[in-house]
Every structure is written in C-alpha cells, then in structure tokens.
N, CA, C and O of each residue as an XYZ file, in Angstrom:
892
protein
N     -87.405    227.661     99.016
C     -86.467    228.562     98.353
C     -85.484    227.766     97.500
O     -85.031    226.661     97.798
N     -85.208    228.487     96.378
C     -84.094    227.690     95.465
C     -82.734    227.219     96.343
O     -82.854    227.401     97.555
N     -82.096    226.928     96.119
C     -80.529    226.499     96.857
C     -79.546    227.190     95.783
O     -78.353    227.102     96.074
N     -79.804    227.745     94.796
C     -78.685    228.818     94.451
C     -79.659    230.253     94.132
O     -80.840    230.292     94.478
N     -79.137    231.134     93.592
C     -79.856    232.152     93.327
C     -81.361    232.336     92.845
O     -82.066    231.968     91.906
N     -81.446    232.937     93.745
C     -83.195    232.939     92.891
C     -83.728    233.870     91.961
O     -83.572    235.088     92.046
N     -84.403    233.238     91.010
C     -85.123    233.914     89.975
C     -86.415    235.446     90.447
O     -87.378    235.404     91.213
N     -86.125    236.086     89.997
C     -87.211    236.781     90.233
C     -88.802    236.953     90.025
O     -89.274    236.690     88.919
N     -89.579    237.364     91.009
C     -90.612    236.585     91.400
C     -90.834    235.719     92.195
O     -89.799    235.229     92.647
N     -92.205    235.091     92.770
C     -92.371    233.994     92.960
C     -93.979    233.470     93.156
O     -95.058    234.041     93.314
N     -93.598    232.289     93.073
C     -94.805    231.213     92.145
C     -96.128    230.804     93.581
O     -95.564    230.339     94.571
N     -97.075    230.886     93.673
C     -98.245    231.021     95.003
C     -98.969    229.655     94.413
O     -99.790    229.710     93.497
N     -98.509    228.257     95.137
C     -99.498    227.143     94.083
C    -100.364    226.982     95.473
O    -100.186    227.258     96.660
N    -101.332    226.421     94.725
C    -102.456    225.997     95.038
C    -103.299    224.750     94.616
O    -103.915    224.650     93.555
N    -103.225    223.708     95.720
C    -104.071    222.278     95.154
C    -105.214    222.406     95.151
O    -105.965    223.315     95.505
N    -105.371    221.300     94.666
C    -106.934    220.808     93.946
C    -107.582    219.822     95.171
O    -107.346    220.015     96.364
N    -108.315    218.893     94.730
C    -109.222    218.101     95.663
C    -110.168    218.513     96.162
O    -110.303    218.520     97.385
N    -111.298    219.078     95.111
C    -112.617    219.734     95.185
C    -112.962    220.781     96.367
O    -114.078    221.297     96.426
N    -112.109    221.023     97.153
C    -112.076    222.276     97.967
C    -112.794    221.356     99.316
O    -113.576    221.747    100.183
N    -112.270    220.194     99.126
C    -112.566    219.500    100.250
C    -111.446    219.313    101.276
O    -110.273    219.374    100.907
N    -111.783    219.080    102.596
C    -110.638    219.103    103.914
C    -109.552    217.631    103.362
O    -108.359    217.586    103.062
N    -110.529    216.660    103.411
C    -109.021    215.361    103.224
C    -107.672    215.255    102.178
O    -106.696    214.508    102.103
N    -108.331    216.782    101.189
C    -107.256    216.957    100.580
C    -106.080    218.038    101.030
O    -106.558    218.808    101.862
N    -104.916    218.286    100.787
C    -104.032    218.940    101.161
C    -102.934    219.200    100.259
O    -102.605    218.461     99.331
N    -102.200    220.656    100.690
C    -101.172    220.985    100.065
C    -100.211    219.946     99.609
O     -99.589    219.984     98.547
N    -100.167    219.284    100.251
C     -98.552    217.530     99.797
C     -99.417    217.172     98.498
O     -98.888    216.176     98.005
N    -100.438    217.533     97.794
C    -100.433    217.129     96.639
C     -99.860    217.838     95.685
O    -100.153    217.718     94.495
N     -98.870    218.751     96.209
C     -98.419    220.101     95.288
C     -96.953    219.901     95.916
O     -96.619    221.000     96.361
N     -96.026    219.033     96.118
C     -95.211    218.813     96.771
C     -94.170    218.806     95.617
O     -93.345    219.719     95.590
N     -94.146    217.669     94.496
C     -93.279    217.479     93.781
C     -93.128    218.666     92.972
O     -91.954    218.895     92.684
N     -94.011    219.523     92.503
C     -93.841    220.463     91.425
C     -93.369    221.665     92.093
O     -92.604    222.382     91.447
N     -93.761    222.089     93.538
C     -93.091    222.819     93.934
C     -91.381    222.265     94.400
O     -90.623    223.233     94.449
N     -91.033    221.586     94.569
C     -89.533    221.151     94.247
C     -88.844    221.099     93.176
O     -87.616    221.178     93.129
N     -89.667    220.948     92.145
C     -89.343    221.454     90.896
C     -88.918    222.744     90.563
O     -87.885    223.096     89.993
N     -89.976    223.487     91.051
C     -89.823    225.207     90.686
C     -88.589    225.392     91.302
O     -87.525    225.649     90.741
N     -88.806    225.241     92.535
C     -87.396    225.331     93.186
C     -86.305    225.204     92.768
O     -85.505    226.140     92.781
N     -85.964    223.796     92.212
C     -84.906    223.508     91.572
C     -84.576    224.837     90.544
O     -83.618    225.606     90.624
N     -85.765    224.844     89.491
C     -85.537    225.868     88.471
C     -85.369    227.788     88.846
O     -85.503    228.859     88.254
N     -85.044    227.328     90.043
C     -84.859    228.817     90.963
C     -85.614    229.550     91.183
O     -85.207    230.703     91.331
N     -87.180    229.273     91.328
C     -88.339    230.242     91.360
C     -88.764    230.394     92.679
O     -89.559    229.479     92.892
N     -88.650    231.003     93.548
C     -89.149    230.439     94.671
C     -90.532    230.566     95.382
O     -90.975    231.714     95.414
N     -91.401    229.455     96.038
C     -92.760    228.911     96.329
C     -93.032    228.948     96.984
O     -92.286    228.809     97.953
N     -94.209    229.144     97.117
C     -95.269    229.525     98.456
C     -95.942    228.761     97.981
O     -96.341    228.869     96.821
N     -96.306    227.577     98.933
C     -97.219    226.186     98.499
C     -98.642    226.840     99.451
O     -98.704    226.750    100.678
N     -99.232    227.199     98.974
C    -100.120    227.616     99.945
C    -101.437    226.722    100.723
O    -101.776    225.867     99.905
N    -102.108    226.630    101.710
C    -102.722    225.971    102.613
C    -104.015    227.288    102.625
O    -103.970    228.518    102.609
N    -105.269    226.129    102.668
C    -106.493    227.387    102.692
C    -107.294    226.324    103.510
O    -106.950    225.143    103.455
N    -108.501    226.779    104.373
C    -109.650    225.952    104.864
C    -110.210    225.720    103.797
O    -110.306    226.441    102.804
N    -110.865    223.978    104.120
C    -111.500    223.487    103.105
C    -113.029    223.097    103.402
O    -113.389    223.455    104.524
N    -113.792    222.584    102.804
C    -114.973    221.894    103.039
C    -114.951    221.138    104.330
O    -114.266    220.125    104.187
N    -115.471    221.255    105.606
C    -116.354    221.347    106.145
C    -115.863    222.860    106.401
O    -116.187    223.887    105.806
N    -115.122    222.699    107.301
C    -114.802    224.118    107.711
C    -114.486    225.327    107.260
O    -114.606    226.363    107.915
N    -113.957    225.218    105.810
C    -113.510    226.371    104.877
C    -115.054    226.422    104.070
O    -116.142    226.030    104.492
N    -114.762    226.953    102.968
C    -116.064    227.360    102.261
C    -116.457    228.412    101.676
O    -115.436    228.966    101.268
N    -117.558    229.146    101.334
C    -117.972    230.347    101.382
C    -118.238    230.698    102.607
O    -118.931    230.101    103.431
N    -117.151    232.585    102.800
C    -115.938    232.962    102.430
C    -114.786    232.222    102.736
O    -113.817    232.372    101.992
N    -114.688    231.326    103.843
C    -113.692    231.275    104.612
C    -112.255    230.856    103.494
O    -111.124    231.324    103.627
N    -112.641    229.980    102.542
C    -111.455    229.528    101.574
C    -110.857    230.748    100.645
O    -109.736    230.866    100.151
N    -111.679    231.369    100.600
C    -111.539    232.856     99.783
C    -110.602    233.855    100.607
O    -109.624    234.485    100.206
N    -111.266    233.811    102.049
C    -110.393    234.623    102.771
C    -108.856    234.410    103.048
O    -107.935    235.205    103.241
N    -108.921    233.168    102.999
C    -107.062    232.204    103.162
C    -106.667    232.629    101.974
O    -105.634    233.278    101.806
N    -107.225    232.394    101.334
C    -106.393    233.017     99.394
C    -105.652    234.049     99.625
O    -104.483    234.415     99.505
N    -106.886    234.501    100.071
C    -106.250    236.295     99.716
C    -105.169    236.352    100.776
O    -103.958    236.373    100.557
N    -105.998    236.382    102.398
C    -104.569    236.529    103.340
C    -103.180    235.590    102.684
O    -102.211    236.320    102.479
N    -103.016    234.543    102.436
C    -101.790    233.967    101.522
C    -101.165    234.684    100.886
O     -99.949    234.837    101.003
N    -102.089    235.409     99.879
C    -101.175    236.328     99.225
C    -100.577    237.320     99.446
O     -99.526    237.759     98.978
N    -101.497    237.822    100.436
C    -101.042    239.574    100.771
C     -99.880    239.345    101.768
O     -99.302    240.314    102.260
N     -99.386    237.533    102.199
C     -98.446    237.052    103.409
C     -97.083    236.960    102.141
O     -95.967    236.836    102.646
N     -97.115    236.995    101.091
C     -96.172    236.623    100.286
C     -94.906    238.271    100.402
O     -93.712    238.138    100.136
N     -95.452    239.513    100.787
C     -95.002    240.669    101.402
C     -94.003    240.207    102.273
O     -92.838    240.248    101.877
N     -94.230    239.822    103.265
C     -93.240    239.151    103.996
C     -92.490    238.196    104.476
O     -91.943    237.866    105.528
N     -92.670    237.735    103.045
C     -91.346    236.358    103.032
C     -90.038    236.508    103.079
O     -89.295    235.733    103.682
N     -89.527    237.882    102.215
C     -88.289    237.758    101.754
C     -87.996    238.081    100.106
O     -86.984    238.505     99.549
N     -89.226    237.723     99.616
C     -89.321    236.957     98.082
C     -89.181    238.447     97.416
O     -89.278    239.395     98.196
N     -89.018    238.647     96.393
C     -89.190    239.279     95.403
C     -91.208    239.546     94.928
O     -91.826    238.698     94.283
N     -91.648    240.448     95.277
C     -93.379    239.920     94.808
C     -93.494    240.866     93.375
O     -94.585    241.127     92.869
N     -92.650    241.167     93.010
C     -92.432    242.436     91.939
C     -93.816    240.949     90.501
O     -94.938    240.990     89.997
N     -92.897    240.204     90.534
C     -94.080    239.047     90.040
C     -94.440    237.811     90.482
O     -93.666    236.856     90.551
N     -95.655    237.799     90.799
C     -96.347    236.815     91.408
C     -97.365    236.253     90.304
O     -98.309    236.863     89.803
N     -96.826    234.574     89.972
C     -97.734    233.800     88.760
C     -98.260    232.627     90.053
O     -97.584    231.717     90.536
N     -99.718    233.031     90.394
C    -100.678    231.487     91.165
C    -100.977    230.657     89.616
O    -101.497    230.980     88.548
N    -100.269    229.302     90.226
C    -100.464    227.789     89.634
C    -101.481    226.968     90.719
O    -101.298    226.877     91.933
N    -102.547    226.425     89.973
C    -103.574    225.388     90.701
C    -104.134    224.646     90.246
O    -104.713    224.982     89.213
N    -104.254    223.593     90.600
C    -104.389    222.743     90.044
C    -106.203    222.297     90.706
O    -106.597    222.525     91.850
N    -107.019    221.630     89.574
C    -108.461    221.327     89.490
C    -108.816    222.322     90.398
O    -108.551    223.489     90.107
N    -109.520    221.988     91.731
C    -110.343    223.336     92.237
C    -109.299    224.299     92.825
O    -109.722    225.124     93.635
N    -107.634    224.299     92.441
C    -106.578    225.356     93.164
C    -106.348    225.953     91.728
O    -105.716    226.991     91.534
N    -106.997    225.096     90.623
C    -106.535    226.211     89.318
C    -108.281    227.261     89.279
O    -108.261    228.454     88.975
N    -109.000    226.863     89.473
C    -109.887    227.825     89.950
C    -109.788    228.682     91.030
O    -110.764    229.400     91.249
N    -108.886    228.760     91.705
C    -108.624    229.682     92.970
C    -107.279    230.438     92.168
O    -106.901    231.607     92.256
N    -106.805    229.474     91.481
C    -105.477    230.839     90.679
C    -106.107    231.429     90.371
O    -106.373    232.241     91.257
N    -106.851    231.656     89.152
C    -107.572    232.519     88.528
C    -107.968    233.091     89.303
O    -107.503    234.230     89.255
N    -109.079    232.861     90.603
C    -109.825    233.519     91.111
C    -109.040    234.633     91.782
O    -109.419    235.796     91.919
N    -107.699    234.018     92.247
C    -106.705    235.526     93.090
C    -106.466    236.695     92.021
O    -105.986    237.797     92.284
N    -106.799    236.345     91.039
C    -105.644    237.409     89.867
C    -107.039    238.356     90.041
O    -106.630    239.421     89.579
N    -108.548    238.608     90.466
C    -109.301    239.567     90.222
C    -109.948    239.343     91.719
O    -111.170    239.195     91.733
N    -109.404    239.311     92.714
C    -109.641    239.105     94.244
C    -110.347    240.323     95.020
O    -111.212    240.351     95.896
N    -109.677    241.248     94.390
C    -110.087    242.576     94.600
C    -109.512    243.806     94.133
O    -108.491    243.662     93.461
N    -110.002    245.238     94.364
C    -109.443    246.087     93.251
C    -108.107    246.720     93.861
O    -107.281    247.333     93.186
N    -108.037    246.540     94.906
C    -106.319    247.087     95.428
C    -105.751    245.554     96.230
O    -105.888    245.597     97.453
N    -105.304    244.587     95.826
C    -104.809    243.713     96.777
C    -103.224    244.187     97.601
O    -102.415    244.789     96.896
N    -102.942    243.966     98.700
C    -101.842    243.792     99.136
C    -100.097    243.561     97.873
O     -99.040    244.149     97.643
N    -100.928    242.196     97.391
C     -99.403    242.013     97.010
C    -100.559    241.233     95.169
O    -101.164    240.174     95.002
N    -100.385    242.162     94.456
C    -101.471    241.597     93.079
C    -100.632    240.091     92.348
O     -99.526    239.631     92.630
N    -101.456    239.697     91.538
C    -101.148    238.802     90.829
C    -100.760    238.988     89.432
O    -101.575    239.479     88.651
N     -99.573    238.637     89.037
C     -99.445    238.860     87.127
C     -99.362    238.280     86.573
O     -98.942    238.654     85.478
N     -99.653    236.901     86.747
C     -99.596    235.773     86.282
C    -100.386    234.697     86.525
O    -100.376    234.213     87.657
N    -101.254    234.105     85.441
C    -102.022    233.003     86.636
C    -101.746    231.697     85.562
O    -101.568    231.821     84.350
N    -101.755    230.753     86.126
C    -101.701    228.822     85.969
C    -103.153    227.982     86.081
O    -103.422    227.823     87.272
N    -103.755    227.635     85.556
C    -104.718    226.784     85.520
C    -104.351    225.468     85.900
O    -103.479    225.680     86.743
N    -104.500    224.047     85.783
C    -103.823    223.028     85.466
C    -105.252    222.246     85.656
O    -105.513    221.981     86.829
N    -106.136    221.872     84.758
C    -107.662    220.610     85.096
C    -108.706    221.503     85.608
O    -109.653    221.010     86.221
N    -108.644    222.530     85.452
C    -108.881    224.040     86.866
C    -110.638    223.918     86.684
O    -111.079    223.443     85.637
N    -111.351    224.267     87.511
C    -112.512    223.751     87.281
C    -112.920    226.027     87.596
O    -113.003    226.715     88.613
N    -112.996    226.219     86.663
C    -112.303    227.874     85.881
C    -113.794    228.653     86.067
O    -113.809    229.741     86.643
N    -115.071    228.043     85.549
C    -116.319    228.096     85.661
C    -117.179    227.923     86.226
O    -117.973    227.208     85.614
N    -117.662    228.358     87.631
C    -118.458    227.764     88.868
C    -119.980    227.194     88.209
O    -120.514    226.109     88.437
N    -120.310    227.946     87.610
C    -121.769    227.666     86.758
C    -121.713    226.327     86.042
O    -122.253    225.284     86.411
N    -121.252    226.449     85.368
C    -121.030    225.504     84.195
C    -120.651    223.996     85.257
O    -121.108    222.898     84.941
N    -119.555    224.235     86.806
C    -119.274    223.246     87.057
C    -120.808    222.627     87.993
O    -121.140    221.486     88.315
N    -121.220    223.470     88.124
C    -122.628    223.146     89.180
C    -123.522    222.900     88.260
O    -124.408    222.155     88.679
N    -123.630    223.191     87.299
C    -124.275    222.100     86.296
C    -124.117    220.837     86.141
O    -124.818    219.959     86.642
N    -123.163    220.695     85.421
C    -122.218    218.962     85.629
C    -122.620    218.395     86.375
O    -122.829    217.203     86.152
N    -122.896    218.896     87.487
C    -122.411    218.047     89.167
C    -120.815    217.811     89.541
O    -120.581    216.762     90.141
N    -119.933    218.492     89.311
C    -118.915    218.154     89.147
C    -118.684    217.634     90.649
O    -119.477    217.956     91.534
N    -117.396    216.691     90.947
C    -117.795    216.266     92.534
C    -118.318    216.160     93.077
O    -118.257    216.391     94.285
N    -119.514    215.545     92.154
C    -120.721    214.857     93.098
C    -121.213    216.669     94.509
O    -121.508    216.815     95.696
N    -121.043    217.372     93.539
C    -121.849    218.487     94.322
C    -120.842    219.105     94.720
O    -121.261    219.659     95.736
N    -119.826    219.374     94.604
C    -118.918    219.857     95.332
C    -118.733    221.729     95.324
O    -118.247    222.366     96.258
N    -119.180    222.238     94.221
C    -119.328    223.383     93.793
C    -120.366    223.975     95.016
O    -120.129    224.811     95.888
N    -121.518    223.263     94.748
C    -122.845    223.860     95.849
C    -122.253    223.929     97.536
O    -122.687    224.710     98.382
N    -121.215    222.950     97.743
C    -120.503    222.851     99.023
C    -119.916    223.673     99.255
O    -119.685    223.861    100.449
N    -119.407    224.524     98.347
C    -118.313    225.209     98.417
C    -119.122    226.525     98.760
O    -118.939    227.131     99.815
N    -120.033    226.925     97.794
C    -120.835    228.279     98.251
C    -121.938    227.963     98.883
O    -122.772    228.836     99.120
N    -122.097    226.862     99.203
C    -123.261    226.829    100.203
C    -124.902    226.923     99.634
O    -125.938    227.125    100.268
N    -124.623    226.637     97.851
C    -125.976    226.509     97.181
C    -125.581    226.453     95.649
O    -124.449    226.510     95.168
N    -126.678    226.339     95.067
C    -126.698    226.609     94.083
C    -126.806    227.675     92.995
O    -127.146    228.703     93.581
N    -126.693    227.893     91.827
C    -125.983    229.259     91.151
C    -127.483    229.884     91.023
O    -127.546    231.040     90.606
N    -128.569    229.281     91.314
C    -130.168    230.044     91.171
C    -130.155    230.136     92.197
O    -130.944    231.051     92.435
N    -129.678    229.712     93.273
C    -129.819    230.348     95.057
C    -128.976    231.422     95.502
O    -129.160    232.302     96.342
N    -128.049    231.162     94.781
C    -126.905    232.000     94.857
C    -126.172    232.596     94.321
O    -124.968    232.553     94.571
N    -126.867    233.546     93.154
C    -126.223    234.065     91.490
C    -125.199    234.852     91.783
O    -124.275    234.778     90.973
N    -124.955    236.068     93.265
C    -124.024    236.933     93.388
C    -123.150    236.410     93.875
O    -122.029    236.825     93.580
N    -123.257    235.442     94.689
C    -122.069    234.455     95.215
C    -121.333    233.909     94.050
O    -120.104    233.967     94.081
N    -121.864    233.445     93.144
C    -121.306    232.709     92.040
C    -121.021    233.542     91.426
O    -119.887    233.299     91.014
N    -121.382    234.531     91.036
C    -120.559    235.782     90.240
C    -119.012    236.080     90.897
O    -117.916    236.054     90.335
N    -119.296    236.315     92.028
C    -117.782    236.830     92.877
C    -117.167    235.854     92.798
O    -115.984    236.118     93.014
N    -117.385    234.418     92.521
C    -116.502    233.452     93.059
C    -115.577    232.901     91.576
O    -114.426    232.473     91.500
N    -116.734    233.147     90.380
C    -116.318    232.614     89.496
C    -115.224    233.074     88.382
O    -115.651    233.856     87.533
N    -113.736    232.640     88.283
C    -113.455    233.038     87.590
C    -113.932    233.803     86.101
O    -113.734    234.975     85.781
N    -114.609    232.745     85.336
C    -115.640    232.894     84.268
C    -116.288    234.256     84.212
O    -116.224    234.990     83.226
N    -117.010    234.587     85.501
C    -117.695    235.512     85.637
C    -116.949    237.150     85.512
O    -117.302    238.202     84.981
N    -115.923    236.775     86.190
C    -114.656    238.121     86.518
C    -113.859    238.356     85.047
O    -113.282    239.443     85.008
N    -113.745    237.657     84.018
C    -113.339    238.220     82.810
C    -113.897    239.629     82.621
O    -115.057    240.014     82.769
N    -112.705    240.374     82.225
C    -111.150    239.547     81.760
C    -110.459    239.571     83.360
O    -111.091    239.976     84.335
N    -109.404    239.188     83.407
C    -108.913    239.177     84.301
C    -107.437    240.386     84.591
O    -106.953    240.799     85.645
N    -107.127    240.616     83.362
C    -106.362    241.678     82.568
C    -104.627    240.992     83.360
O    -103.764    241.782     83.742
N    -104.464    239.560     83.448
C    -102.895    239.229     83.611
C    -103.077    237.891     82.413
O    -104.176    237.509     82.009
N    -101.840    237.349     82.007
C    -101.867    236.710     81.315
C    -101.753    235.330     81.781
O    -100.952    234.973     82.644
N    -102.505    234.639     81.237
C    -103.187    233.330     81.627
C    -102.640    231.861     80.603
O    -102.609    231.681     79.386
N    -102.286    231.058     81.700
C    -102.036    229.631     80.776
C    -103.488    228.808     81.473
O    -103.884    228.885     82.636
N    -104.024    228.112     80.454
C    -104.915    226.634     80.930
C    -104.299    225.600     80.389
O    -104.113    225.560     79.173
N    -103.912    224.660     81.178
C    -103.086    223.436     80.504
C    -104.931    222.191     81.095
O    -105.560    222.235     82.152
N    -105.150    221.363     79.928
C    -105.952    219.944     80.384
C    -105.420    218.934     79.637
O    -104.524    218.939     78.793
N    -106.282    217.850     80.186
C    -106.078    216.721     79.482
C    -107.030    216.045     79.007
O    -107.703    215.417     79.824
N    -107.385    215.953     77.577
C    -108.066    215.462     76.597
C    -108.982    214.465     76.921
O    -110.064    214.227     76.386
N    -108.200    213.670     78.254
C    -109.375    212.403     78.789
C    -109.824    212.472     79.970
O    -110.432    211.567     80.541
N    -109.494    213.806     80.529
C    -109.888    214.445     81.932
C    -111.155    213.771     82.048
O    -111.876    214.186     81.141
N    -111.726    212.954     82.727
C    -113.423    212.796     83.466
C    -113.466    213.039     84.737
O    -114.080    212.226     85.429
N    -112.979    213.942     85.240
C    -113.491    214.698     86.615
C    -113.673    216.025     86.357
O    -114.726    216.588     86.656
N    -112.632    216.663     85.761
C    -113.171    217.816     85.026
C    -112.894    218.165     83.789
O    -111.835    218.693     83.450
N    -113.973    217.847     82.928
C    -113.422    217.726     81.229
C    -113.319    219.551     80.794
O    -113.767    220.655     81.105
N    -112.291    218.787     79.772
C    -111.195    219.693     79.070
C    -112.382    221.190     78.598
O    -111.970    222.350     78.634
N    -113.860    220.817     78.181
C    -114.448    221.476     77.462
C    -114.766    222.799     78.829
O    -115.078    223.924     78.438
N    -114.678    222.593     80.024
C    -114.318    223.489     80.836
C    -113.427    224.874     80.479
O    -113.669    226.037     80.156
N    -112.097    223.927     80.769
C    -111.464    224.872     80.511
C    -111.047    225.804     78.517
O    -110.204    226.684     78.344
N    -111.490    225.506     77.977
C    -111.905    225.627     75.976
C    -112.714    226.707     75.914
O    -112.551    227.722     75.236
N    -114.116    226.281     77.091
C    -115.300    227.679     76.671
C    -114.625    228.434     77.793
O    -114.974    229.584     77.524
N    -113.903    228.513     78.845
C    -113.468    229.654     79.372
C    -112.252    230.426     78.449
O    -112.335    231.636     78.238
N    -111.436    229.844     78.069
C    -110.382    230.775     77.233
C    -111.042    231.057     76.166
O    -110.562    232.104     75.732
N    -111.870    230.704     75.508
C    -112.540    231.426     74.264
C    -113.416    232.739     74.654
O    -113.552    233.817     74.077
N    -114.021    232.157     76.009
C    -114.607    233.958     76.772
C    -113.324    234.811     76.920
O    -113.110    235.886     76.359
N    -112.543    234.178     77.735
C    -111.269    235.010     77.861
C    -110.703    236.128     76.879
O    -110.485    237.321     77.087
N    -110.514    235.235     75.581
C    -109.739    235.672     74.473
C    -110.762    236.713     74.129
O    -110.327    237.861     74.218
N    -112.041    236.596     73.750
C    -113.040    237.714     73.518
C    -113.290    238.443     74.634
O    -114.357    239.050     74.540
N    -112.677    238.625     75.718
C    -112.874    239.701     76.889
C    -111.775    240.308     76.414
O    -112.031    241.510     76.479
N    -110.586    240.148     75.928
C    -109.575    240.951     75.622
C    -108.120    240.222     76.407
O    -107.005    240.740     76.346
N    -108.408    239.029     77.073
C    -107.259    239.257     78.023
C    -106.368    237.709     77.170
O    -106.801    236.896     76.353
N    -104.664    237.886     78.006
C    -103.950    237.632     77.156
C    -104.021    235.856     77.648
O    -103.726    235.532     78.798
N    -104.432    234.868     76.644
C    -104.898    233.390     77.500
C    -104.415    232.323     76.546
O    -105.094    232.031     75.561
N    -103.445    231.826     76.764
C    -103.328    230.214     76.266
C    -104.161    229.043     76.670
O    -104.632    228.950     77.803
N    -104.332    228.191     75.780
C    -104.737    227.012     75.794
C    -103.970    225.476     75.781
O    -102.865    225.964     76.021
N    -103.856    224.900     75.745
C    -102.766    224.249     75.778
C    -103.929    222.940     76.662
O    -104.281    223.039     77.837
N    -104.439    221.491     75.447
C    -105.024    220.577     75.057
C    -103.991    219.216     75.181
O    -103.519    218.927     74.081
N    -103.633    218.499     76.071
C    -103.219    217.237     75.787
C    -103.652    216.277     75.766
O    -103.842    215.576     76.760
N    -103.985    215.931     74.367
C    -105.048    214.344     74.426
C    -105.359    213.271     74.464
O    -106.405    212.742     74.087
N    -103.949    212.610     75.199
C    -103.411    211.298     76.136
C    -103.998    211.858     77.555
O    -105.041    211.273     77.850
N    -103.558    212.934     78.598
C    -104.220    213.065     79.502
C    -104.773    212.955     80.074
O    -105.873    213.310     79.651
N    -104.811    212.549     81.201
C    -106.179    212.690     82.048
C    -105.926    213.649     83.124
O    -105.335    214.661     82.746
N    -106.231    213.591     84.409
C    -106.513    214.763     85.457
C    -105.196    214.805     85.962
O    -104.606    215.886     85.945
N    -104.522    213.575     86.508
C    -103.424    213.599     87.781
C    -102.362    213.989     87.214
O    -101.413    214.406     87.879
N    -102.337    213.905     85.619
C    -100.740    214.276     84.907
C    -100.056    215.421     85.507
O     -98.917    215.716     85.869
N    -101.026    215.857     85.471
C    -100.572    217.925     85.819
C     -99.857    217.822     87.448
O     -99.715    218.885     88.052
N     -99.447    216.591     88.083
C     -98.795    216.862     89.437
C     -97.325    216.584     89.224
O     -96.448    217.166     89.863
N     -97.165    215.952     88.585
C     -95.971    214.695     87.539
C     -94.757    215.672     87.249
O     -94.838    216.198     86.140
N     -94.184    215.858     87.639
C     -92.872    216.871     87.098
C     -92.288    216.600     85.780
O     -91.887    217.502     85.045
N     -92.229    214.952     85.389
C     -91.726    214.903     84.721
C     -93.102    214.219     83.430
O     -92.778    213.191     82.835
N     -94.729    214.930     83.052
C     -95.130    215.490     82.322
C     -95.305    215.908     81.136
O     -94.751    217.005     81.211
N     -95.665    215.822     80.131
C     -95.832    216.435     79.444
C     -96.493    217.751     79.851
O     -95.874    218.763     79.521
N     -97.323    217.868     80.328
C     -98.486    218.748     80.770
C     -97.775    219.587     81.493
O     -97.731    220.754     81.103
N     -96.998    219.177     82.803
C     -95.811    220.123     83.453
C     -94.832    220.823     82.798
O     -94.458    221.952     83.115
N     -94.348    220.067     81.748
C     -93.080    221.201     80.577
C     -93.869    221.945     80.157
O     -93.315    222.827     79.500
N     -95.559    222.103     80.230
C     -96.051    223.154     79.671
C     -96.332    224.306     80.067
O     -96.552    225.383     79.514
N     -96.283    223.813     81.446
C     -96.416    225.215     82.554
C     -95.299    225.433     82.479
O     -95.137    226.548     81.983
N     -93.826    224.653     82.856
C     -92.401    225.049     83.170
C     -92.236    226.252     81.686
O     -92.188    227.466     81.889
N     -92.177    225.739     80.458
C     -92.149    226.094     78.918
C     -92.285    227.417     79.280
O     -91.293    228.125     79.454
N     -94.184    228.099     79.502
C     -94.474    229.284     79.864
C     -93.799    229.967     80.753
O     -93.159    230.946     80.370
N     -93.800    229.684     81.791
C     -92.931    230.186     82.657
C     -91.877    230.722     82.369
O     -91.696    231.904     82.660
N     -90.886    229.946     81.698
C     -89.636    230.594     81.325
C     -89.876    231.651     80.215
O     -89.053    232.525     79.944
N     -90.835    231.528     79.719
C     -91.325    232.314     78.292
C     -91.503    233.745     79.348
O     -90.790    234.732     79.168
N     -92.377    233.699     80.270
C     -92.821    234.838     80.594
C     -92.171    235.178     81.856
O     -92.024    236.370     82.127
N     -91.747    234.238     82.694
C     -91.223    235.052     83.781
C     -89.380    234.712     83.871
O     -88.717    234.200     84.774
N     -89.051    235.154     82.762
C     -87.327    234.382     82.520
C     -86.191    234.925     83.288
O     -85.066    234.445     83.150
C-alpha cells in the first residue's frame, strides 16, 4: 500500500521466469515499490509454477488472485495486470479469463511478454517451456492453446501497453509487433512501445527507460 493516499485503482503484477517454480514473485519487488511510492496500490501476485503449476493449475491462481483483489481494501473500480515475459502473457491472459470474472480487468501491461503461445512453441522459446506449461504441443493441443493464448482471445476489448526491447533474445521484440498489429486490426485499443538498446531484464529496473514507459501510461490512463 502507498504510505500517503492512494490513487485509485490498483495494479495485479505478475513475474516472468518461463512459468517455471525457481522463479518467483521477488523478481517484481522493485517496481512494485515503485508503484507504491507513486500511490497505486499492488498486489504482487504468486501463482503455481512448472512442476507443480501448469495447465490449469497456473491459470487457476490467476484468476483466484484476482477475484482475491475484492477483498483487500483496494479500490477494484480499476484494475491494470503488469507482467513481465511469461507474467506479461498472463496479464493479457487475465483481461479475457472469462465472461463474468469476480473482479474484471481494464487495463493490461505487457513488459518482454511472451503474448503468443503458438508462435512461442514454435521458437522453442525456453528451451520448451511453452509445451511445459500446457502439457504439449499446439498440434496436440490446439484448444488448450486457444484458451491459453492471449493472441488467440483478441481483441481483448481493455486497453493494452506492450513495452520490448529491441535486443531481447529470450523473447524477441517481433513477438510482441505481430501481436499488437493483430490487436490493432481486432479493434482493440494497443500501444507499442520498441526500445532498441534493450534487452529482456530492463523492464524490472525502476529507474528504466522501458519502466517510465509503463509509469508514462499509467499516469496517462489511470491518473
């Protein structure tokens, strides 16, 4: 929570680290102290990961997370999920979770977001990490990958930032480029936002380029 008044709304982040267990929320530590500072107040959220999370189980933490944001205290009048590499694919993925959620999303954050399940199980992105996650591949598993994939769920009908970085090689920028260009031709409202010094880890960095770009929006849209 902020330490003086708080802004209305509040911000549901979500880390990255291929939706694997050794990674964890403390990689979302500094930026949520940030928000804070800037009076927004955060729900750093925690989901099961690879071994034990997965298809559904990581899906199911999403959602229960969100529909837990009801009884914080908070303001949920607006709720913007920020995530970063496979947690900016789970932002997106909350904003079309289902057709009545608990507590909805109006805002979503990308940050390296690996946005496209198809496209990333092509790649190989993380050395397989996509197929781990649903438990196969997108020809074994086309309806799984439909439900899961942001990409697939356009439009998403809330308005959307993708922030990358130009030298991203874990998950390149052209990811997130052909998803907002589907986006923008689904109808829904989507920035882009290309930095081409970048690479992946910038987007944790408070002090960023890539971070004033989420902070920037933010104030633009949720002021």
């Amino acid at each position: 929570m902020p330490a003086g008044e708080a802004r209305q709304g509040v911000a549901v982040v979500l880390h990255g680290g291929f939706w694997r267990e050794r990674y964890d929320r403390r990689l979302m530590d500094a930026i949520c102290a940030d928000l804070a500072r800037a009076g927004l107040p955060v729900w750093n959220l925690e989901y099961r990961r690879v071994p034990t999370g997965g298809w559904p189980e990581t899906f199911f933490d999403v959602a229960a997370g969100l529909d837990a944001v009801a009884d914080l205290g908070v303001d949920p009048s607006r709720v913007v999920t920020i995530g970063h590499s496979a947690g900016g694919h789970l932002a997106l993925w909350a904003a079309r979770r289902e057709t009545e959620p608990r507590v909805p999303v109006t805002h979503a954050v990308s940050q390296a977001g690996v946005v496209d399940l198809h496209r990333a199980a092509e790649l190989g992105l993380g050395r397989g990490a996509v197929a781990e996650l649903l438990g196969g591949s997108p020809a074994a598993l086309p309806d799984r990958y439909d439900t899961a994939s942001p990409a697939q769920l356009l439009p998403l009908e809330v308005p959307q930032l993708l922030v990358h970085g130009g030298r991203d090689d874990i998950v390149p920028a052209s990811i997130s480029q052909e998803y907002a260009h589907r986006a923008a031709v689904a109808g829904d409202d989507v920035e882009l936002v290309v930095h081409p010094r970048h690479g992946h880890f910038e987007h944790l960095d408070p002090t960023s380029k890539a971070w004033r770009t989420v902070r920037d929006w933010l104030d633009r849209r949720l002021p």
